[in-house]
N, C-alpha and C positions, 0 to 999 in steps of 0.2 A: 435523627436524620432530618426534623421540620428546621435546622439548621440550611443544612445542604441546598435545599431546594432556591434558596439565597445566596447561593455561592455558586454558580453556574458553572467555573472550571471545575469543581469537585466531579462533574462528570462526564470530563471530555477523555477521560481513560474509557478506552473502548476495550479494553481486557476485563472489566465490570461488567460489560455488556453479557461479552462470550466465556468467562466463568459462569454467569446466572446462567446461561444456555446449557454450560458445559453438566451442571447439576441435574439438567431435567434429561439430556441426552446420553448421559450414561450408561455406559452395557453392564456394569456391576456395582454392587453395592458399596466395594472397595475403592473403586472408581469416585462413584460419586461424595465417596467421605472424605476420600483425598482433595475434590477439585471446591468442595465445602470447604473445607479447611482453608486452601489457598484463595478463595474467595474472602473469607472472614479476615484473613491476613492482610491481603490488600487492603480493604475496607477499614480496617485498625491506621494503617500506614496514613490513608486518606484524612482520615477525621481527624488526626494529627499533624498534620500537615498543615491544614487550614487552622489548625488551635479550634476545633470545632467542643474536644472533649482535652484535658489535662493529661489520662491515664486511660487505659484500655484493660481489662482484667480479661484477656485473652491467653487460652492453655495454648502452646505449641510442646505438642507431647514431641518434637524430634527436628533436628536439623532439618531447614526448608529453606526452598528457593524463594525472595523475594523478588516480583517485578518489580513493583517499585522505589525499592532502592539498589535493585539489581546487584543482588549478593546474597549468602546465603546466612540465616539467622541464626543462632542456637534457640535449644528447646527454655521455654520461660512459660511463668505463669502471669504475666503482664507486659503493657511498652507504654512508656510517659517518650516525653521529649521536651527538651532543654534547650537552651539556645545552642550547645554545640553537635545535638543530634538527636537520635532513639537512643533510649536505653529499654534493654530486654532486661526484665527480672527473673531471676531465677531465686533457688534458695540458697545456693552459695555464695553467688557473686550478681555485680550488674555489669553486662556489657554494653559500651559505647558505642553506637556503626552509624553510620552516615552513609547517602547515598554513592552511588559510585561514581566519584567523580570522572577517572582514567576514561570510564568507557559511556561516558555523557557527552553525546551528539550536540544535542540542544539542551534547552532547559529544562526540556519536556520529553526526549526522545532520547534511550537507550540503545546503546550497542550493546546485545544481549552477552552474556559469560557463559549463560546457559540455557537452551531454550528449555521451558517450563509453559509451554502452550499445552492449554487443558485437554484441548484436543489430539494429543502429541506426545502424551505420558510413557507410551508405548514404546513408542521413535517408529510409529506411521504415518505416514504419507495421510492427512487430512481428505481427501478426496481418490484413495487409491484400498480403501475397503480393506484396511487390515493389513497390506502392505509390507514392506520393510521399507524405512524412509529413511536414509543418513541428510539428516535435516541442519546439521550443525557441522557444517565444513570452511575453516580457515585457510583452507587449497592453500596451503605452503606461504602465505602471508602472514607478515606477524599482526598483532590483534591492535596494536599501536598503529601500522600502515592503513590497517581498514579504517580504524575509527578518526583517522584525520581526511582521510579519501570521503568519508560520509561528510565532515565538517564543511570540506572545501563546497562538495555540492550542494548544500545546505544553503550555504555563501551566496555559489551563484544563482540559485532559486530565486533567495532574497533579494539580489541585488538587480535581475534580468526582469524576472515574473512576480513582482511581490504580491501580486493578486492571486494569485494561482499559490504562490508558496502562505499566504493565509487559511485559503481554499484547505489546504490538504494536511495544516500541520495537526490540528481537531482529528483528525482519521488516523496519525501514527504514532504508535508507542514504543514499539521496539522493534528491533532488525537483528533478525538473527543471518550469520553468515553462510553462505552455499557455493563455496566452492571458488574456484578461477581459473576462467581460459581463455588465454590470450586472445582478443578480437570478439569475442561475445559476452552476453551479458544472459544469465539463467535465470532470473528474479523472478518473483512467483508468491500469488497471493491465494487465499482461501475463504469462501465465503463465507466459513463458520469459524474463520480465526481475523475477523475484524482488527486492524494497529498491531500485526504482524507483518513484518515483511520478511521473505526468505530473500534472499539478494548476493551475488556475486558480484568481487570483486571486480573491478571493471580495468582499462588500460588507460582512461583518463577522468578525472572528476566532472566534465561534460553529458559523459555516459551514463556515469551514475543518480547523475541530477535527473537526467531522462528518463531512468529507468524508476524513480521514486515518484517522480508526475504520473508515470504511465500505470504501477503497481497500486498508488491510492487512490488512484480514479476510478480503477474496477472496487479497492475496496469500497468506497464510496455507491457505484451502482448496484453492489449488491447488496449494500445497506437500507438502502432506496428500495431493491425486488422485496425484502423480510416488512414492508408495510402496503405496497404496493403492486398491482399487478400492472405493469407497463404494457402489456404487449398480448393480444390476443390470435397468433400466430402459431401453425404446425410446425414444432422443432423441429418435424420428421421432412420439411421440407427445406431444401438446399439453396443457397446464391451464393453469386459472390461476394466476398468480402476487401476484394482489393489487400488486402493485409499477407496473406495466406495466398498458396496455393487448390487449398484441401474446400468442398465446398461448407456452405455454413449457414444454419438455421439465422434466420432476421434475430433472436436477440444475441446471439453472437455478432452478426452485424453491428448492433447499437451499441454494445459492451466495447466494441473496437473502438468505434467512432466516437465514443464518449473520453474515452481514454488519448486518442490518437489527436484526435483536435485540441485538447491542452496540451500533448507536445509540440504540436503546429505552433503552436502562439508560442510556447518557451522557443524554439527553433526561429522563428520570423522574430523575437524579440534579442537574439545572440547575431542572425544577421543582420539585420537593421544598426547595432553598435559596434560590429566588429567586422561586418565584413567580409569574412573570411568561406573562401567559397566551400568548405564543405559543410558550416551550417545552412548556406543557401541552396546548395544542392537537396542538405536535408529537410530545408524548408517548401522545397517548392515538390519534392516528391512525397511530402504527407499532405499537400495541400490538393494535388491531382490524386492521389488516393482515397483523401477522404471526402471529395468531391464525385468521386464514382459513387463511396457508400452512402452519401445522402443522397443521391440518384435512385441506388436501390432502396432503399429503407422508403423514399417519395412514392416509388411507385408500390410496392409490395406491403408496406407495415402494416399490420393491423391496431393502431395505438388504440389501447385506452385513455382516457381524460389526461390521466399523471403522465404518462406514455407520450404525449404530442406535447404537455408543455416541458418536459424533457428534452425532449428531440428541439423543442424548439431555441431551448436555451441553449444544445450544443452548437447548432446551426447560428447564430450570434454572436457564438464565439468563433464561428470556423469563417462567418464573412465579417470580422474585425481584422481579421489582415489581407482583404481585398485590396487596399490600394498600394501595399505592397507587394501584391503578388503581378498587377499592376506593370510595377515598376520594373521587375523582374524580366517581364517580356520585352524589356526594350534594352536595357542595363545589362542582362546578364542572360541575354536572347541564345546564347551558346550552350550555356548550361540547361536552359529550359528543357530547349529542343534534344538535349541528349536523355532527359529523364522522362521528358513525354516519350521518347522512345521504350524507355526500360519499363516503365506503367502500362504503355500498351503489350511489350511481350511477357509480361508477366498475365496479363488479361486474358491470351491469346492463349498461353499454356495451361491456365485453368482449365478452358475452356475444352481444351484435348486430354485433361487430363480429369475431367471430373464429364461423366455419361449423365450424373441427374444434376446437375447446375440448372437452374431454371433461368439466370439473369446474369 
């Protein structure tokens, strides 16, 4: 491994991170020998990869899910690799596999076949305590239509936001699918399953692009909370969030606003080239929203150190499109004024609709 420490992609896999977790956090002994195992397996996959090691003398006593080459192995008692892939040794034969190309996003980012999230061996719900979680749903699309629906967005990230799409590609590994319904997006990330994303199909590759800025943004802040304590604030106490209706403790606030202001910038950077007024619609209504939450967060936060230079670098990012928000008021003064309207009654029904809102 004093290899590795030289080769600094070896650990932009964040599923390395959250299988070592998944080992210490185990409810059973069974548990944890399984998520051992697929832990050891990646890590075999990795060192090969880089050409770090030739051969791996790795037992897989049984058919296993590989992330990394996202497909399932046979049971061997080693894996080399050759210019045209892995070979698993077994005692009767060597088989050949290669990663999966069909359902290869990026170069780097899988469209899962199967989810094998350590924390998910069950099929529950990561954050719903034992749960029943149907976490792997193709909602009636074929698995070809998803994984070109990911590429497109992918595209536009690159091509609108390449700063932001740098920003986020290090935080994703894989995407498993959750379902589809027309006109929403269900995506959904976990702070113990890091370069995971659960994500629905969406009704145009805009959406989806949206919804991968917004889902590894949170990955990313709560990658950030597991070193640092941001925020010295009572959960138990309520504001608004401009985002929601429901009221919401300040690091829910920040968790919005960190997320919401890199869709601001994808949004101001699709209108600014194209035009088209329902990205400016969408840009100028996360731009008046997320200017209420740094309103709240100015007056109410209790940051610690890391906690304000945080705040302060999303705030830099949220007045990088001042002078096009700017322009807006004057250019596209129709639209403003119809969304400043829907910002305030959405303000106003929190308001009547939450008794301890404090702001």
């Amino acid at each position: 491994m004093d290899k590795a420490r030289h080769i600094p992609e070896f650990f932009t896999k964040s599923y390395i991170i959250y299988l070592s977790n998944g080992i210490i956090d185990a409810a059973t002994q069974e548990q944890r020998k399984n998520i051992q195992e697929q832990l050891f397996l990646e890590l075999c996959i990795r060192l090969l990869q880089f050409e770090m090691v030739e051969r791996m003398q790795f037992f897989i006593p049984r058919e296993m899910f590989c992330l990394g080459l996202n497909r399932h192995v046979p049971p061997s008692k080693a894996i080399s690799r050759n210019e045209q892939g892995y070979l698993f040794h077994s005692e009767k034969s060597d088989l050949l596999l290669q990663r999966n190309e069909e359902c290869a996003v990026t170069e780097n980012v899988n469209f899962l076949v199967e989810d094998r999230n350590p924390y998910n061996i069950h099929n529950d719900h990561p954050e719903l305590k034992g749960q029943q979680f149907s976490s792997y749903d193709l909602g009636g699309v074929s698995r070809e239509k998803w994984v070109s629906q990911f590429r497109d967005a992918y595209a536009i990230m690159k091509e609108k936001v390449p700063l932001i799409y740098d920003e986020i590609c290090p935080f994703l590994d894989e995407i498993a699918p959750h379902g589809y319904a027309p006109g929403k997006q269900m995506s959904s990330t976990y702070s113990k399953s890091p370069g995971i994303l659960y994500l629905s199909y969406t009704d145009e590759a805009v959406m989806q692009a949206e919804a991968l800025i917004h889902e590894v943004h949170h990955t990313i802040f709560n990658i950030i909370l597991w070193k640092y304590k941001l925020l010295g604030n009572n959960d138990e106490l309520k504001y608004y969030s401009a985002y929601r209706r429901d009221a919401r403790h300040v690091r829910g606030c920040f968790i919005g606003l960190h997320a919401f202001v890199a869709v601001q910038n994808f949004y101001c950077a699709l209108a600014k080239s194209e035009r088209q007024i329902k990205a400016i619609d969408q840009f100028l209504t996360l731009y008046l929203k997320n200017k209420m939450v740094i309103d709240v967060l100015e007056k109410y936060a209790d940051f610690a150190q890391e906690g304000n230079m945080l705040f302060s670098d999303v705030c830099t990012n949220f007045h990088h499109d001042d002078s096009f928000f700017e322009e807006c008021t004057t250019t596209y003064a129709t639209i403003k004024k119809d969304v400043e309207g829907k910002v305030m009654a959405h303000f106003e029904a929190a308001k009547r609709e939450n008794a301890v809102l404090l702001h």
